[in-house]
PyMOL commands that place a pseudoatom at each C-alpha (Angstrom):
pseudoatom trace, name=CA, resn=UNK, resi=1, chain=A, elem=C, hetatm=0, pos=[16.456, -30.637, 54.886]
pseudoatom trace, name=CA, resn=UNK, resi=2, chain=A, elem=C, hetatm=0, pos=[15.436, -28.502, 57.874]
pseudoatom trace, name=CA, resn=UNK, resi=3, chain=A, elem=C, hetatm=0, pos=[12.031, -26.112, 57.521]
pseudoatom trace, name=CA, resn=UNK, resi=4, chain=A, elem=C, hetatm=0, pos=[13.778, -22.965, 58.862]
pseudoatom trace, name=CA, resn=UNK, resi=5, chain=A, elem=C, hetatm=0, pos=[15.698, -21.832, 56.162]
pseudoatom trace, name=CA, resn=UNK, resi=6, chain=A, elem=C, hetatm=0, pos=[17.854, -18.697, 56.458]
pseudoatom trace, name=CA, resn=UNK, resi=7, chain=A, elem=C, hetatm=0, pos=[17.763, -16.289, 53.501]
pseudoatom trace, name=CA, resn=UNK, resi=8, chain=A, elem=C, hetatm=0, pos=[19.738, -13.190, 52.816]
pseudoatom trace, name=CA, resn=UNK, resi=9, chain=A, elem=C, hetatm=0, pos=[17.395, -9.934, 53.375]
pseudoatom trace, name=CA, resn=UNK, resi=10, chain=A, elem=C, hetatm=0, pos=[15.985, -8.977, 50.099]
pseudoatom trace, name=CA, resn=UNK, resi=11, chain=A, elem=C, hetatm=0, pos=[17.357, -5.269, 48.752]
pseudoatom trace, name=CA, resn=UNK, resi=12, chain=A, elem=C, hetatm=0, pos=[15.219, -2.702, 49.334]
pseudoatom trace, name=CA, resn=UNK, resi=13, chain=A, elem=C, hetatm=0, pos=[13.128, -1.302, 46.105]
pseudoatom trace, name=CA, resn=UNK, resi=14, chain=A, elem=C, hetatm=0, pos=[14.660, 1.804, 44.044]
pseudoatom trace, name=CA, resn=UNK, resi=15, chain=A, elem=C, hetatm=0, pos=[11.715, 4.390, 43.423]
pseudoatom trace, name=CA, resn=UNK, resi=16, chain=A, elem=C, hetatm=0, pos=[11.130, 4.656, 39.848]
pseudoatom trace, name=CA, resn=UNK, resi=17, chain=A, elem=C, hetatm=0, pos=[11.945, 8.034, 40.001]
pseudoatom trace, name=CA, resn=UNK, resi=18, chain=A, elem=C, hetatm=0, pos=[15.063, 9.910, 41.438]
pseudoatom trace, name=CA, resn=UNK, resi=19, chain=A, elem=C, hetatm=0, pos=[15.148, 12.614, 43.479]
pseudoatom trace, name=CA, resn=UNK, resi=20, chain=A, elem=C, hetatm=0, pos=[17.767, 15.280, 43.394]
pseudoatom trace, name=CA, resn=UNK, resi=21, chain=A, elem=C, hetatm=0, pos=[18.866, 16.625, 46.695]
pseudoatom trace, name=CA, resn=UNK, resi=22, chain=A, elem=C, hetatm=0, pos=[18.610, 20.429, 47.493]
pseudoatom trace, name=CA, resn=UNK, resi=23, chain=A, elem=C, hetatm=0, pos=[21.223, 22.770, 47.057]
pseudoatom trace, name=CA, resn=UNK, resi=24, chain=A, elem=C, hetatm=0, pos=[23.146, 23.220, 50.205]
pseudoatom trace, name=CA, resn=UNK, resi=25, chain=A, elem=C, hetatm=0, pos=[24.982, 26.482, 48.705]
pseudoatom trace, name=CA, resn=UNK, resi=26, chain=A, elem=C, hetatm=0, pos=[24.450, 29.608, 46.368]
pseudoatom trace, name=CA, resn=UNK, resi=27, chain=A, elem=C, hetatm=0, pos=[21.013, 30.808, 45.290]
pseudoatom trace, name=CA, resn=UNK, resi=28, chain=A, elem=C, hetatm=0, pos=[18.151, 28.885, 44.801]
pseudoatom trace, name=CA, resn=UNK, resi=29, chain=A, elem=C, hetatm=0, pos=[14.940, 28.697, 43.173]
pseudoatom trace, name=CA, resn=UNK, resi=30, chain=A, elem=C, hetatm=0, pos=[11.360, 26.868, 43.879]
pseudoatom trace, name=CA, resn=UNK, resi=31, chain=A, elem=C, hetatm=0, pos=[10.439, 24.869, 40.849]
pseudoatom trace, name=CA, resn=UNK, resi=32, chain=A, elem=C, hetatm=0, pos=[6.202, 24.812, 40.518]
pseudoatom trace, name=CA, resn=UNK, resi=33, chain=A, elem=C, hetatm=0, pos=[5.544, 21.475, 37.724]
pseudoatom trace, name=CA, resn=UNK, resi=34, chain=A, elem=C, hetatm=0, pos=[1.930, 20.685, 36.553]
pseudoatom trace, name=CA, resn=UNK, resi=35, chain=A, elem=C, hetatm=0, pos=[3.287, 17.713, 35.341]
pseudoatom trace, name=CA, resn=UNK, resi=36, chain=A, elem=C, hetatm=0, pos=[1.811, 14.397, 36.976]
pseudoatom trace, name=CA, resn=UNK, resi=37, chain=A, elem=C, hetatm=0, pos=[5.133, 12.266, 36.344]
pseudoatom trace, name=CA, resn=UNK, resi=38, chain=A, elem=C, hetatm=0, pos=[7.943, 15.775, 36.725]
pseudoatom trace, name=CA, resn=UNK, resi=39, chain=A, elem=C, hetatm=0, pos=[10.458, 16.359, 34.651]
pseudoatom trace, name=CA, resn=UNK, resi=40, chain=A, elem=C, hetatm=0, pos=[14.533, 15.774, 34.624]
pseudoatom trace, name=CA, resn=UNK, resi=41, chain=A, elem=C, hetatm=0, pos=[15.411, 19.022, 34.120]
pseudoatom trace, name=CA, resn=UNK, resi=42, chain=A, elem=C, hetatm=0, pos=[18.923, 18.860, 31.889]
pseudoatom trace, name=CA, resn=UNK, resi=43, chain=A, elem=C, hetatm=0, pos=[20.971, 21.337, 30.474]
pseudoatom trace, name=CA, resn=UNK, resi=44, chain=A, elem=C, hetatm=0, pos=[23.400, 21.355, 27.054]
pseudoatom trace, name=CA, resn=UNK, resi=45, chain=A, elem=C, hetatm=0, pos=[26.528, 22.276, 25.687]
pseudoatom trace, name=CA, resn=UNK, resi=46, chain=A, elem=C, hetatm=0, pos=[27.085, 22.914, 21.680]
pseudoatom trace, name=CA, resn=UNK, resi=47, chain=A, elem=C, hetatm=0, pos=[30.268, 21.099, 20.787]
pseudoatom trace, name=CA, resn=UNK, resi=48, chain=A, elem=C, hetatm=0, pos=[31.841, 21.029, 17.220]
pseudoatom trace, name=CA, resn=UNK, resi=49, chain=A, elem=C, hetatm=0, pos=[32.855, 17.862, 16.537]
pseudoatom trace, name=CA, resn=UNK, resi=50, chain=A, elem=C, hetatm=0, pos=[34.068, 15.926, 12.993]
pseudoatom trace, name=CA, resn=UNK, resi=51, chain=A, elem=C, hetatm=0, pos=[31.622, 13.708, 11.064]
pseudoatom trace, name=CA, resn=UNK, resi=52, chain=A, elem=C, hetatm=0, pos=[32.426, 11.381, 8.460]
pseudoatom trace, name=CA, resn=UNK, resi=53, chain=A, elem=C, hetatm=0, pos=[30.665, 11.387, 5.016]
pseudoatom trace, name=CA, resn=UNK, resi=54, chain=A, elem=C, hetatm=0, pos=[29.998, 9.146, 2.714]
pseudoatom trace, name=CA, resn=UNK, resi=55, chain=A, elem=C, hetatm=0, pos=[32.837, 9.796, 0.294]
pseudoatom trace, name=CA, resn=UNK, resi=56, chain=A, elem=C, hetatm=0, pos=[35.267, 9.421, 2.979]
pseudoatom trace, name=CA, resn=UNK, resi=57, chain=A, elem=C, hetatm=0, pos=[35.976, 13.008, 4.000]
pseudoatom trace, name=CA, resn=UNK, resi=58, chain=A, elem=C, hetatm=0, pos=[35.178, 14.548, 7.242]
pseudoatom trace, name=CA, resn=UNK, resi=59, chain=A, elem=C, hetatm=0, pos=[33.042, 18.081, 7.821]
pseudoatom trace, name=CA, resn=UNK, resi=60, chain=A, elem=C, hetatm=0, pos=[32.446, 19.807, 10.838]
pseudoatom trace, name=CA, resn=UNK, resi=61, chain=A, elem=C, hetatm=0, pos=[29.120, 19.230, 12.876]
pseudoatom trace, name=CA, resn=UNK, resi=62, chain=A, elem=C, hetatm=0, pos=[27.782, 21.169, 15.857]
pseudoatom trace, name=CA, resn=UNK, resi=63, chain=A, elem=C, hetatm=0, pos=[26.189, 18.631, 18.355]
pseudoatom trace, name=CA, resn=UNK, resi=64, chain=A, elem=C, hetatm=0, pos=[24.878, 19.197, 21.473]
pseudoatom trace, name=CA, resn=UNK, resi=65, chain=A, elem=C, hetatm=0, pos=[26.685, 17.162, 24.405]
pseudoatom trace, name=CA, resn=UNK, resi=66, chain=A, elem=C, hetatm=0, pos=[24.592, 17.308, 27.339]
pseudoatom trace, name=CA, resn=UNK, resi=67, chain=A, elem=C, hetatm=0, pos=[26.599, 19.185, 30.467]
pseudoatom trace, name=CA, resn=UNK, resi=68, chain=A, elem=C, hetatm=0, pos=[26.088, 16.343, 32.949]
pseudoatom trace, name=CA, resn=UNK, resi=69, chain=A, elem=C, hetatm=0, pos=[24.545, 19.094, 34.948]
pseudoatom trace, name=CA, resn=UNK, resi=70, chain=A, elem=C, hetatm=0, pos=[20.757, 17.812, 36.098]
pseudoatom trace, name=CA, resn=UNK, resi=71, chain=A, elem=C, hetatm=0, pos=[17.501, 18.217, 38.751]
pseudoatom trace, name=CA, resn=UNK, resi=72, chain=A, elem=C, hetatm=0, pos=[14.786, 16.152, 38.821]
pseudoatom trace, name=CA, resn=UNK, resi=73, chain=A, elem=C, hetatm=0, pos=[11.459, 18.134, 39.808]
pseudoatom trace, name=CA, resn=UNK, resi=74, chain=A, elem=C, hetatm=0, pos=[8.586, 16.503, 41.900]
pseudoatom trace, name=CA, resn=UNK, resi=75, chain=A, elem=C, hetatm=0, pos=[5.356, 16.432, 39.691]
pseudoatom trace, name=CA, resn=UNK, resi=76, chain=A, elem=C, hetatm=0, pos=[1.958, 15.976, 41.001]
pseudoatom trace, name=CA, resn=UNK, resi=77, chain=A, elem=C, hetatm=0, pos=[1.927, 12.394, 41.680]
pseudoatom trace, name=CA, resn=UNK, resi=78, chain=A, elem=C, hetatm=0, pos=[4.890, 12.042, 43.612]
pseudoatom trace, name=CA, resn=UNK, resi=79, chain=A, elem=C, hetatm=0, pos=[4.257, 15.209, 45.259]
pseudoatom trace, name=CA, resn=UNK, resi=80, chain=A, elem=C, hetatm=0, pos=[0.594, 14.384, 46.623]
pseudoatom trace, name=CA, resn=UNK, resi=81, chain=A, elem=C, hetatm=0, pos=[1.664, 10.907, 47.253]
pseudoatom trace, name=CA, resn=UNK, resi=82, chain=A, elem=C, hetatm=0, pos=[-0.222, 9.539, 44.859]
pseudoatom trace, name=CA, resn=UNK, resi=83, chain=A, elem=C, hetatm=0, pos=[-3.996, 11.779, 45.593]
pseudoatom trace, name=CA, resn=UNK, resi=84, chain=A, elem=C, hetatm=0, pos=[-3.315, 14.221, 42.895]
pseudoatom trace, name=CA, resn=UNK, resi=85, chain=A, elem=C, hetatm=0, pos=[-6.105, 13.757, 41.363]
pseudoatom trace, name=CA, resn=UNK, resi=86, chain=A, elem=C, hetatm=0, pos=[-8.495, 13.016, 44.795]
pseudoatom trace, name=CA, resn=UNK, resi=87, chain=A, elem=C, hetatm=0, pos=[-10.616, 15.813, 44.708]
pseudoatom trace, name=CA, resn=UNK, resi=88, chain=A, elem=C, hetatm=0, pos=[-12.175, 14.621, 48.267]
pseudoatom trace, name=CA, resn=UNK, resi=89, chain=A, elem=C, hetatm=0, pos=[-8.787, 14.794, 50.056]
pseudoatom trace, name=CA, resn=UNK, resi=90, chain=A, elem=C, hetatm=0, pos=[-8.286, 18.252, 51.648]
pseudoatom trace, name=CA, resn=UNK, resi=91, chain=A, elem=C, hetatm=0, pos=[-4.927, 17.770, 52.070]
pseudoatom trace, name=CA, resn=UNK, resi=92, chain=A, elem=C, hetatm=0, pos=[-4.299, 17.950, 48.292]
pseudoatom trace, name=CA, resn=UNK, resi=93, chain=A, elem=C, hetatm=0, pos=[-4.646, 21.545, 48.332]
pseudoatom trace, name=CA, resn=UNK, resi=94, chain=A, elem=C, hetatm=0, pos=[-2.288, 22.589, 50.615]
pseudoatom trace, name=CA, resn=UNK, resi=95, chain=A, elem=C, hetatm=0, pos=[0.201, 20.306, 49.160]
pseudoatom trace, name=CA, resn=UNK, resi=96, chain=A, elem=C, hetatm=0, pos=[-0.424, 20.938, 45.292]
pseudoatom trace, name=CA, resn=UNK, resi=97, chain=A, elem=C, hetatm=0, pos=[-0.860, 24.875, 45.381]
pseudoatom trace, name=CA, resn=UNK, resi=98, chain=A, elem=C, hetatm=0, pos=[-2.784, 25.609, 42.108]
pseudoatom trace, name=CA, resn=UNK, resi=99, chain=A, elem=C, hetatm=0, pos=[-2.879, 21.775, 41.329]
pseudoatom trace, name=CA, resn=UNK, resi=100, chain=A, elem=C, hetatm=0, pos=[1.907, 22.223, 41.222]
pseudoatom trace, name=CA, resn=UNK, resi=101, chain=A, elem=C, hetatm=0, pos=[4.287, 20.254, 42.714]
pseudoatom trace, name=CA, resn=UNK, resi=102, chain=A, elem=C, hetatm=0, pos=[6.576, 22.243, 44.288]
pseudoatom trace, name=CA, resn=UNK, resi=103, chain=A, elem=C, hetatm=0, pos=[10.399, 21.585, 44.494]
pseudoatom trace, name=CA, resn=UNK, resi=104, chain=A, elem=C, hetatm=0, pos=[12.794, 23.549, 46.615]
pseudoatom trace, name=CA, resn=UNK, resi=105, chain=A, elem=C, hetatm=0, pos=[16.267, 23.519, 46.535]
pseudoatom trace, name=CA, resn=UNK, resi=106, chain=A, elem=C, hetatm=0, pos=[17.513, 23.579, 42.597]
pseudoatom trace, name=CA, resn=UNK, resi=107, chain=A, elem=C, hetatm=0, pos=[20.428, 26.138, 41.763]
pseudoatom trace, name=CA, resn=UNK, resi=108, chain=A, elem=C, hetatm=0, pos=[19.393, 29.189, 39.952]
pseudoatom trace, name=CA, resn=UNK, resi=109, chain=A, elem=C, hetatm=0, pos=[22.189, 28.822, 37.594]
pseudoatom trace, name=CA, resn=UNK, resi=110, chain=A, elem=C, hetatm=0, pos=[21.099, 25.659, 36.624]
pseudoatom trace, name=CA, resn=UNK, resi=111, chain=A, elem=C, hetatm=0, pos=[17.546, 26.824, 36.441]
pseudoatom trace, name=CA, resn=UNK, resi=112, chain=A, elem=C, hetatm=0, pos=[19.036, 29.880, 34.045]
pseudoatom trace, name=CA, resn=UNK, resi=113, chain=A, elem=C, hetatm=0, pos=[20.743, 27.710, 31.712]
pseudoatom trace, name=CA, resn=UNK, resi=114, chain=A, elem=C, hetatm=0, pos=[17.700, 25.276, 31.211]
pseudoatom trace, name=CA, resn=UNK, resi=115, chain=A, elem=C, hetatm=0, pos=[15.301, 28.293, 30.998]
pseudoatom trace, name=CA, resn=UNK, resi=116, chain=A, elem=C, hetatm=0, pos=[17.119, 29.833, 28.218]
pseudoatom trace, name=CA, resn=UNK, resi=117, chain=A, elem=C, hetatm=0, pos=[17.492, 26.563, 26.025]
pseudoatom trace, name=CA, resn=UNK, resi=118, chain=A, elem=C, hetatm=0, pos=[13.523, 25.601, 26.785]
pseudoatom trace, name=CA, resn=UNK, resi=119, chain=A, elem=C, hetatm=0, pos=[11.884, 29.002, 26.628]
pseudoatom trace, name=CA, resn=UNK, resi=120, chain=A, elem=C, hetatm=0, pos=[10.064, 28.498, 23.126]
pseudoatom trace, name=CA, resn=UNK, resi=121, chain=A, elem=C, hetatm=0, pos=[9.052, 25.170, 24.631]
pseudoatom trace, name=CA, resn=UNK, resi=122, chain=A, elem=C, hetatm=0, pos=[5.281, 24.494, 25.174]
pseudoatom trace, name=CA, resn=UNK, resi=123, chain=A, elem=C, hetatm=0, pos=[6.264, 23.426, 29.108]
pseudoatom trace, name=CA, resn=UNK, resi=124, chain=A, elem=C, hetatm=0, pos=[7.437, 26.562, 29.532]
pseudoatom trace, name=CA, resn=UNK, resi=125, chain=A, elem=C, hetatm=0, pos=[5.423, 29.273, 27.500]
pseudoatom trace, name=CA, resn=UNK, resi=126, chain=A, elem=C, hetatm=0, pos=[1.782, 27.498, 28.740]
pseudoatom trace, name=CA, resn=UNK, resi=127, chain=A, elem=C, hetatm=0, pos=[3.213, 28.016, 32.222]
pseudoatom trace, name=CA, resn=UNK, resi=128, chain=A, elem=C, hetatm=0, pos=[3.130, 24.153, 32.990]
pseudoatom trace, name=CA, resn=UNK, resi=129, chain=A, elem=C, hetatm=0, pos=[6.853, 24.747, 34.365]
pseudoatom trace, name=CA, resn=UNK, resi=130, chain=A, elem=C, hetatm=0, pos=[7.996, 27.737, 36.061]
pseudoatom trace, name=CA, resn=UNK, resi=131, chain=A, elem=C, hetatm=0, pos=[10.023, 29.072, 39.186]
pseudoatom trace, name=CA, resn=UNK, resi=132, chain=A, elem=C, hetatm=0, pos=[10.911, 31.801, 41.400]
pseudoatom trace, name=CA, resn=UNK, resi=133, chain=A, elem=C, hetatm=0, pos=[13.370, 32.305, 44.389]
pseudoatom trace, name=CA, resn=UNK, resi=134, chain=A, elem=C, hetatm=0, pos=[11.006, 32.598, 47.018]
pseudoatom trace, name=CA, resn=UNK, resi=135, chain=A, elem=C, hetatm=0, pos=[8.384, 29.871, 48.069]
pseudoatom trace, name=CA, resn=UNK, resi=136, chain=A, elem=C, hetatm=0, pos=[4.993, 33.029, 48.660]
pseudoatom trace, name=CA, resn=UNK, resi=137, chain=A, elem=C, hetatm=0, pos=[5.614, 34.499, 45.087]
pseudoatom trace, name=CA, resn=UNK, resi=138, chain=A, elem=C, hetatm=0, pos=[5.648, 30.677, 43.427]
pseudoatom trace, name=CA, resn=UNK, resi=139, chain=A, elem=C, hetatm=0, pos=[2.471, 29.869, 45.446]
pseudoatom trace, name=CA, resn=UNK, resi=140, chain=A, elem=C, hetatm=0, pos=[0.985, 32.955, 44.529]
pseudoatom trace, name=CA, resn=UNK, resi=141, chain=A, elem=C, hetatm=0, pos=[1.863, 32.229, 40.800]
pseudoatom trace, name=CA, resn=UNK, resi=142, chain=A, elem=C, hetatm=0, pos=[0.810, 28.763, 40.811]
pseudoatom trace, name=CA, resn=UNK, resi=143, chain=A, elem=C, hetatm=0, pos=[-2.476, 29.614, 42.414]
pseudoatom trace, name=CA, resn=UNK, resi=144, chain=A, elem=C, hetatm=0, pos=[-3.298, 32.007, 39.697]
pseudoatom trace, name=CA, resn=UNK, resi=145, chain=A, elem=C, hetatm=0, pos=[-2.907, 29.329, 37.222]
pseudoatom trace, name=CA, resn=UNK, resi=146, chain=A, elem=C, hetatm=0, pos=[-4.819, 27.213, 38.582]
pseudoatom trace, name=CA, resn=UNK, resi=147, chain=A, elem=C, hetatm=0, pos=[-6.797, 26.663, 34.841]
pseudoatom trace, name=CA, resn=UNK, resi=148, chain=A, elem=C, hetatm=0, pos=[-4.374, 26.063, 33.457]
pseudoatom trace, name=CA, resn=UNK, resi=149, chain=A, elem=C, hetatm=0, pos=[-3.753, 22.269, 32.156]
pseudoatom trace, name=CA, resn=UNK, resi=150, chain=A, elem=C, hetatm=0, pos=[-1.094, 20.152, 31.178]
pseudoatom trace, name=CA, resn=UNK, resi=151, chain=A, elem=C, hetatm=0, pos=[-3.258, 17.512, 29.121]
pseudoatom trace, name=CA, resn=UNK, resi=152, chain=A, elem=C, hetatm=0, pos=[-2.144, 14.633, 31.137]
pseudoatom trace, name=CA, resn=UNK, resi=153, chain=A, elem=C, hetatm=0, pos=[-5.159, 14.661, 33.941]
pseudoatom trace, name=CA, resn=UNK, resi=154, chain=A, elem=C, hetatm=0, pos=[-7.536, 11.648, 33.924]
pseudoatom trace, name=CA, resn=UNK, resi=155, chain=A, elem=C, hetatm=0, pos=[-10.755, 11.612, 32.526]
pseudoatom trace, name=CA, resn=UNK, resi=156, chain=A, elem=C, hetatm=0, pos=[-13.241, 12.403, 34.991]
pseudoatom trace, name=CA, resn=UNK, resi=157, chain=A, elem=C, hetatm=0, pos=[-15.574, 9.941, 35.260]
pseudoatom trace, name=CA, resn=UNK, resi=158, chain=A, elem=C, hetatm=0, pos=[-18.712, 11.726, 35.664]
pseudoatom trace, name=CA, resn=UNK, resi=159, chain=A, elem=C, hetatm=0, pos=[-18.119, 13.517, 32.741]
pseudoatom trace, name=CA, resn=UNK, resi=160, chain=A, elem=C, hetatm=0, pos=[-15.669, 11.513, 29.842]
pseudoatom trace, name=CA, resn=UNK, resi=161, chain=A, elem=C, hetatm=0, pos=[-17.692, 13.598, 27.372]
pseudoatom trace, name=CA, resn=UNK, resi=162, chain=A, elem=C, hetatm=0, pos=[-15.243, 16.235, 27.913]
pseudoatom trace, name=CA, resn=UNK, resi=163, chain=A, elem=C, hetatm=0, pos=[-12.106, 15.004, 26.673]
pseudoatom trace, name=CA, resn=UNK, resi=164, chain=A, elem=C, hetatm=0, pos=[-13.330, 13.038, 23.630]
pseudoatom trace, name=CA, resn=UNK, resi=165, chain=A, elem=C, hetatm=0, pos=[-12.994, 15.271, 20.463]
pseudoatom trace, name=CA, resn=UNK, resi=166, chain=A, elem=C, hetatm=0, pos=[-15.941, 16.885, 19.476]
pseudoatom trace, name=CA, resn=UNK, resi=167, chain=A, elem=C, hetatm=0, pos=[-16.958, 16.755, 22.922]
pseudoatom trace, name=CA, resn=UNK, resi=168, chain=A, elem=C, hetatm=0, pos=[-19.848, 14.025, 22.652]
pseudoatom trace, name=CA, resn=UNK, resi=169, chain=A, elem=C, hetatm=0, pos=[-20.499, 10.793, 24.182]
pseudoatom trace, name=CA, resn=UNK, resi=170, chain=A, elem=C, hetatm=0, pos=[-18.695, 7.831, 23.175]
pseudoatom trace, name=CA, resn=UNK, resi=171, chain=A, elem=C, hetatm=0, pos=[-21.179, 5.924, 23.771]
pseudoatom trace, name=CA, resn=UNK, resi=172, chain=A, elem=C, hetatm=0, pos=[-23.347, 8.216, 21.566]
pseudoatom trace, name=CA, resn=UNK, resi=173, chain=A, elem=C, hetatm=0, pos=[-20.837, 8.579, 19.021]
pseudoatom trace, name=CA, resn=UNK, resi=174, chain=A, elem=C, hetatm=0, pos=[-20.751, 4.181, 18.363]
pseudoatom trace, name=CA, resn=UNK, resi=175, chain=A, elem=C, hetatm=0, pos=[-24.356, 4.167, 18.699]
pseudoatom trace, name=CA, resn=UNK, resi=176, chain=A, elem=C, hetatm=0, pos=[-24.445, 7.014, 15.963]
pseudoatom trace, name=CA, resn=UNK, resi=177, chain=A, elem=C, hetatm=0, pos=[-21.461, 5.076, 13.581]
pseudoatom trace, name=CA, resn=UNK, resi=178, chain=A, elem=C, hetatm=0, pos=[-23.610, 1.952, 13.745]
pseudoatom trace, name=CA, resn=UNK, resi=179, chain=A, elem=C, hetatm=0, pos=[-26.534, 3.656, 12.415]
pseudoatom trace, name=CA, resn=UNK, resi=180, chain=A, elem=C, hetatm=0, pos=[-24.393, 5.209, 9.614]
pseudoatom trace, name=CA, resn=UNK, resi=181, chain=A, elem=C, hetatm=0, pos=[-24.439, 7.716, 10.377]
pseudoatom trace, name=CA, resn=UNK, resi=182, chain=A, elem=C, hetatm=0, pos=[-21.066, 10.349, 10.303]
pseudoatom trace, name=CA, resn=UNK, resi=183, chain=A, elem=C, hetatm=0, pos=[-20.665, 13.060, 13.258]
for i in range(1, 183): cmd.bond("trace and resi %d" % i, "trace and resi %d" % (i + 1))
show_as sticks, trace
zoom trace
């Protein structure tokens, strides 16, 4: 057996997350997303369809069939290249305005349709999610909510007090359930 052995070029990795491409025609919107991972943004269609029952008979259901209609937004990870969350990289800032992800290029009418079945949504009424046609006025926005937080940032290590419940120490809150004693 000879020690140069030819073998076929191995396929190059998929990223774990698609991308949608931009819209080439029609009106467009900028999606901002606070959301470290993004979001597949997917819209529905209410269908009546026939269900059997138990007893044997059919009744008439309203489902909802998704459209096939879809956008997948950037969220902060992919969209910082992985420094999200680097607050000693400048270059953070100027590519997560407000601590968003922005995505260009997603039809309005898509953006319409998913708006209207997710506005009682908590992605969309804490202002985790939101767009606008032009690129200044979604900066703008996204910059004034800076504070605002989607509950998926890491702990900050100089200061894990802050999201344990109650707000204290875990250290100081074992050291205070071996003692006995309840906080």
């Amino acid at each position: 057996m000879s020690g140069n052995m030819d073998f076929p070029p191995a396929p190059a990795p998929t990223p774990a997350v698609g991308f949608s491409r931009a819209a080439t025609t029609g009106d467009t919107v900028v999606i901002a997303c606070k959301l470290p991972h993004g979001v597949k943004l997917r819209t529905f269609a209410w269908q009546m369809e026939m269900e059997p029952t138990r007893d044997g008979t059919l009744k008439e259901v309203k489902r909802a069939r998704p459209t096939g209609e879809e956008f997948i937004c950037r969220g902060t990870w992919v969209g910082s290249a992985g420094q999200a969350y680097n607050p000693s990289n400048p270059s953070v800032a100027e590519l997560l305005p407000g601590g968003y992800a922005l995505t260009h290029g997603c039809p309005k009418d898509l953006w319409d349709l998913w708006l209207e079945q997710n506005k009682d949504t908590l992605l969309v009424r804490n202002k985790i999610i939101f767009a606008y046609p032009s690129l200044p006025t979604v900066t703008k926005e996204a910059q004034d909510n800076r504070p605002v937080k989607s509950g998926l940032e890491p702990i900050d290590p100089a200061r894990p007090a802050d999201r344990i419940p109650g707000g204290m120490h875990r250290q100081l809150r074992m050291g205070m359930l071996e003692q006995g004693n309840n906080p």
